[in-house]
N, C-alpha and C positions, 0 to 999 in steps of 0.2 A: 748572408752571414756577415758582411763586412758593413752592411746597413744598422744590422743589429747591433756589430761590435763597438759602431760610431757611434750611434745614438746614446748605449749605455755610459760611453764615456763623455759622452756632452751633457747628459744625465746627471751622472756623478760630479764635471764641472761646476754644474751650478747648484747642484747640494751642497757641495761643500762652500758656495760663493757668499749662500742664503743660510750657511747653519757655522756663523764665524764663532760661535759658542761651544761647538761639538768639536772645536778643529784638534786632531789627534797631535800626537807630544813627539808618537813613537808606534809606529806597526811593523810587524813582521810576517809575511805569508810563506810557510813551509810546506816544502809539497805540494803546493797549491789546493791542499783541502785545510791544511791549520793556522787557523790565524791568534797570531803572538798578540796582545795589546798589553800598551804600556800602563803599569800602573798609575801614573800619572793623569792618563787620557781621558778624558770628560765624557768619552762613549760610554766608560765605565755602568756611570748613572745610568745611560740607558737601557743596558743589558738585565734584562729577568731571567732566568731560569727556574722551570718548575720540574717534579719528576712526572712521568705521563701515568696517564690513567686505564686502566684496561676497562670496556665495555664489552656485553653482548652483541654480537653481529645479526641483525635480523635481516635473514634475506629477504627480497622482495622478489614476488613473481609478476609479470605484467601480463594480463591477460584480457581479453573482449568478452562480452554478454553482450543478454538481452533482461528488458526489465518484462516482470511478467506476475499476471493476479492471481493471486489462490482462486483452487477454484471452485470455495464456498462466497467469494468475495462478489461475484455478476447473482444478480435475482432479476430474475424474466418476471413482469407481473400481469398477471393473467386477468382476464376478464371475469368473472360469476357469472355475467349474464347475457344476452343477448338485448341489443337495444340500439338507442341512436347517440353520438356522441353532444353533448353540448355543452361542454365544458372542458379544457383541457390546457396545463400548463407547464408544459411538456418543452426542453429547449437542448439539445445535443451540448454535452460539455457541462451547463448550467450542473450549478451544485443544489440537493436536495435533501432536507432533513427529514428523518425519520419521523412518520405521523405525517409530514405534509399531505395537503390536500391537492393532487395532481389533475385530477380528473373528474368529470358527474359523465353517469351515463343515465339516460332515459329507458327503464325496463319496460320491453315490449311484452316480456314473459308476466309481470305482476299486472299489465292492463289486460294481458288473456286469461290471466289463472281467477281477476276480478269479474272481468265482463261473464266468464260460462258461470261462477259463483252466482251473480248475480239472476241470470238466465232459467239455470236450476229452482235457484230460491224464488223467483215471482213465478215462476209455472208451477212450483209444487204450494205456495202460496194460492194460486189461484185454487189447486184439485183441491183445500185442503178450505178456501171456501166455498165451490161446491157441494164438498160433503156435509159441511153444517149448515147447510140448507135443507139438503136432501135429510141428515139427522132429525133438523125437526121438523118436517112431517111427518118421517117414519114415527117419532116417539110419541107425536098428535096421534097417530093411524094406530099404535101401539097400545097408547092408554083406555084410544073409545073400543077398541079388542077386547082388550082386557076384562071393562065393563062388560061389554054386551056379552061374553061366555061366562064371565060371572052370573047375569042376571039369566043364561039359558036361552037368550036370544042368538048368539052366534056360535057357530062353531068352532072346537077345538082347533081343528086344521088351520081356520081363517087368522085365531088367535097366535099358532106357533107361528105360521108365516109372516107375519108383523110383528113379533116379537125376535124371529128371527134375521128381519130385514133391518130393524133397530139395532140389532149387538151387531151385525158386519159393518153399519156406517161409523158407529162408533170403534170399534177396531181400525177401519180406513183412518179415521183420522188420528187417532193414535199411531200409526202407522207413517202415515205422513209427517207430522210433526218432529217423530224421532227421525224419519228421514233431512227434516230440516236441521236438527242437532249435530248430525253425523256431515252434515254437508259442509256446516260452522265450521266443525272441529278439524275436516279436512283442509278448507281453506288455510284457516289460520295456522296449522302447522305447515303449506305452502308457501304463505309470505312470509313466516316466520326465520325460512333459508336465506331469506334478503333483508333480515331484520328490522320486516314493517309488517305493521301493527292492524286486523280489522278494524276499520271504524264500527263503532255501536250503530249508527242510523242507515249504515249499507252506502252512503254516498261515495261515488267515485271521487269526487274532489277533494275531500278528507282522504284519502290514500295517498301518502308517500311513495311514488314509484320510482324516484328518483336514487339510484348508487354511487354512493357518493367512495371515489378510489384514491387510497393514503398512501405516500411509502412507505414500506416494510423494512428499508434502513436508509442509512444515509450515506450520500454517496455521488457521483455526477450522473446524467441520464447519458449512453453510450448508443443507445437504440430509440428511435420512436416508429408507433407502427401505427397512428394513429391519426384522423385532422377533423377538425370540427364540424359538425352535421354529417360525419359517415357514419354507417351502423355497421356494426363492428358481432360478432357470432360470438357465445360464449365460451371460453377457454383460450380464443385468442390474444395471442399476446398485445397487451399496449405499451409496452417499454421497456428499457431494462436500464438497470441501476446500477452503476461498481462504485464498490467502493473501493479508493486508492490510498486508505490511512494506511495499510500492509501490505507493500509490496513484496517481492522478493527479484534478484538479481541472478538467471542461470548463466554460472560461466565455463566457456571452456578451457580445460586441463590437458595441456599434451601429455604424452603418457612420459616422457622425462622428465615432467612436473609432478605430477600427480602423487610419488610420494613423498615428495618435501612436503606437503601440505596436508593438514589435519583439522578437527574439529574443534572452533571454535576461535581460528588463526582471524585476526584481525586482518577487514578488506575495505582499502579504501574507492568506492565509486564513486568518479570521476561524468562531471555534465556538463560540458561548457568551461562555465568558472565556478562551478556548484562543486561541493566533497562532501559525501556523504559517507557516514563511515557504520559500518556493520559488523557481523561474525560469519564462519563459513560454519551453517548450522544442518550441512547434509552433501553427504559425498557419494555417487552414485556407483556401485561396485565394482560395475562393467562398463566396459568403454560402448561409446555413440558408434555405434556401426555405420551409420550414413555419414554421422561428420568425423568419423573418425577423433573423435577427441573425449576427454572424459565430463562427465557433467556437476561440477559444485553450485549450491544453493548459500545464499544470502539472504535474510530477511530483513528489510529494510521500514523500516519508522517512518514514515511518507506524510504524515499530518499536515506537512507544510505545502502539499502537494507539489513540489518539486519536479518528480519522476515520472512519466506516462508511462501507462502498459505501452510493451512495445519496441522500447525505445533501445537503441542498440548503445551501447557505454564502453567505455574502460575503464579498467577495474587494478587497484596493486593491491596483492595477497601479500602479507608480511609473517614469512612464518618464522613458527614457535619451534619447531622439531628440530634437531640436532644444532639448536646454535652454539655457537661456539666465543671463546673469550676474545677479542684482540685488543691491541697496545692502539687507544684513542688519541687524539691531539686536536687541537683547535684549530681554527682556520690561520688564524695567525701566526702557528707553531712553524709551521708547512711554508719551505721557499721555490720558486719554480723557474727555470731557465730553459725556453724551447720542451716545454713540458717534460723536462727531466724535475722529479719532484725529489728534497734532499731536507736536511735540518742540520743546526748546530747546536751537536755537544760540549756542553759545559764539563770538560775536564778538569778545570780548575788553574788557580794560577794563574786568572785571564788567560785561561788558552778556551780555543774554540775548533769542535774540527767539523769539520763538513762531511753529511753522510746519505747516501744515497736512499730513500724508503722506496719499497714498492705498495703504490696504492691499493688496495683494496676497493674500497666505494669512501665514495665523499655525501654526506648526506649527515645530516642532523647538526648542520654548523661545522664541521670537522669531517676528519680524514681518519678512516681504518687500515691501519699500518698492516702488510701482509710480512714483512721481511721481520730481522731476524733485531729489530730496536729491542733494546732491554729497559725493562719498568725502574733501574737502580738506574739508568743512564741521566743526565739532568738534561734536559731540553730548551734551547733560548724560544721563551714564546715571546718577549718584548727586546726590539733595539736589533732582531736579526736584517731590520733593514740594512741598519749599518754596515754588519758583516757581509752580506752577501755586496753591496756597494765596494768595499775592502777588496773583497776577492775577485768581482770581476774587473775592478781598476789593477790587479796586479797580474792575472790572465794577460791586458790588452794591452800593459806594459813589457813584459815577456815576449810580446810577439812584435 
């Protein structure tokens, strides 16, 4: 105490040694809270007094989260088919746009669904030229029939039965043919699920068997289940994708917080030296049983990718609900001695008195007066150096 009472007066010594312009005429300190100055005195000039201002008080809550994704936000993307991998551009973290081309797979299923296609079609190809072989003799054997029971040389019987072994070759092959049509139609509505196309001349090397896999949106890859030259079954998973442009922030509310805060209270989340700032746009009814605390939602703007899922923050909620008026003042307004915080009133007359405030919070450049300051009182926000200077050189004179 007697360090501080020195200092302030070795302080004061050389203010006054350095400011031979300010040198006072005439002071008087009454009570030791009012200080008299003479009209004469050059401090005059630097004394301002303004009346104070009343703002809204927004209280702040301080509370911890976690960051965390919708969870339409992850797509798993699945395989169509079964096959071999030989293509893949796949990288944990790496960002990926929507429509990119990540992957080729080699279908093992369209070289099967081709090769029995094919197998089908040259064996019913081949019944289908033995039949029109076998046709035309029958229809040779058929026509000299014909004649010869015409002309009374052969018999009915011999004629039906070669005319009737003629109409089943031809029905076979009819028969066959549409089978070759039906076979087509079935193919190609099977490659058609992997959207490739029959070739017209049947060759395997005209067949795209190749599937070619896109993102479904954009967003980093968070999973790979995948490595090049593995065959992979169909339905299994090759990746997964999040997207982190929409976050959201779940915080905890102790239950003596929980109803100062309301929907749509501005929350500032805090990363590092990051501030990102949101709305509380969901309050959950019931408290967290496991963690005992209540659970608010923030949905956070992440485009800049900023935020990880995950990631554990702090978070100030600034609420809206019952705030209230108080008596504001600036930084400058505000004198402070051993953290006792006070101001001088401009009474007039060059008087000044000294008056105790009790702080509220200090934030937005200034001080929220709790005590009982009146909005008519005038306040010195410039030259109170001076005064408080004055009155602690008349304290450590007194003593």
């Amino acid at each position: 105490m007697k360090l501080y009472k020195f200092l302030s007066l070795f302080f004061i010594l050389i203010l006054s040694c350095s400011r031979n312009e300010v040198k006072q005429e005439e002071k008087n300190v009454i009570d030791s809270n009012i200080i008299q100055i003479s009209q004469n005195s050059p401090i005059l000039k630097e004394i301002k007094s303004e009346y104070p201002k009343e703002k809204y008080f927004q209280e702040e809550i301080k509370v911890t989260g976690i960051i965390k994704n919708y969870e339409n936000s992850v797509s798993n993307i699945i395989s169509p088919v079964s096959g071999k991998i030989i293509y893949e551009n796949i990288q944990i973290g790496k960002y990926v746009k929507k429509g990119e081309l990540i992957a080729k797979i080699q279908n093992n299923e369209v070289a099967k669904i081709f090769a029995e296609y094919i197998h089908q079609y040259h064996n019913n190809e081949v019944l289908i030229n033995q039949a029109k072989i076998k046709l035309k003799l029958a229809e040779e054997n058929y026509k000299r029939e014909k004649r010869l029971y015409e002309e009374g040389i052969s018999s009915k019987k011999d004629f039906l039965q070669a005319e009737n072994e003629y109409l089943l070759l031809k029905e076979e092959i009819r028969g066959l043919n549409e089978h070759n049509t039906h076979l087509k139609n079935e193919t190609e509505a099977l490659l058609k699920t992997y959207n490739i196309t029959l070739p017209k001349d049947n060759r395997f090397e005209n067949v795209n068997s190749i599937i070619e896999i896109r993102a479904n949106k954009s967003g980093v890859f968070t999973k790979k289940n995948i490595i090049l030259d593995s065959n992979i079954s169909a339905n299994d998973s090759i990746c997964e994708i999040t997207d982190n442009s929409v976050l959201y922030a779940q915080l905890n509310i102790i239950s003596d917080d929980i109803t100062k805060i309301s929907l749509n209270d501005p929350v500032e989340i805090l990363v590092n030296s990051n501030k990102v700032l949101s709305k509380i746009d969901y309050i959950e009814p019931s408290i967290n049983k496991e963690e005992q605390v209540f659970i608010a939602r923030a949905k956070i703007n992440n485009k800049e990718n900023i935020l990880k899922s995950n990631l554990f923050v702090n978070a100030i909620i600034k609420t809206q609900k019952n705030n209230k008026k108080y008596i504001f003042l600036d930084n400058n307004c505000i004198s402070n001695i051993e953290n006792n915080y006070f101001v001088f009133i401009d009474k007039g007359n060059n008087s000044f008195e000294k008056k105790e405030v009790k702080i509220k919070e200090n934030k937005n450049n200034g001080f929220y007066i709790q005590n009982s300051l009146e909005k008519n009182q005038k306040v010195v926000c410039k030259g109170n150096f001076y005064l408080k200077s004055q009155l602690l050189k008349s304290n450590l004179e007194e003593e």
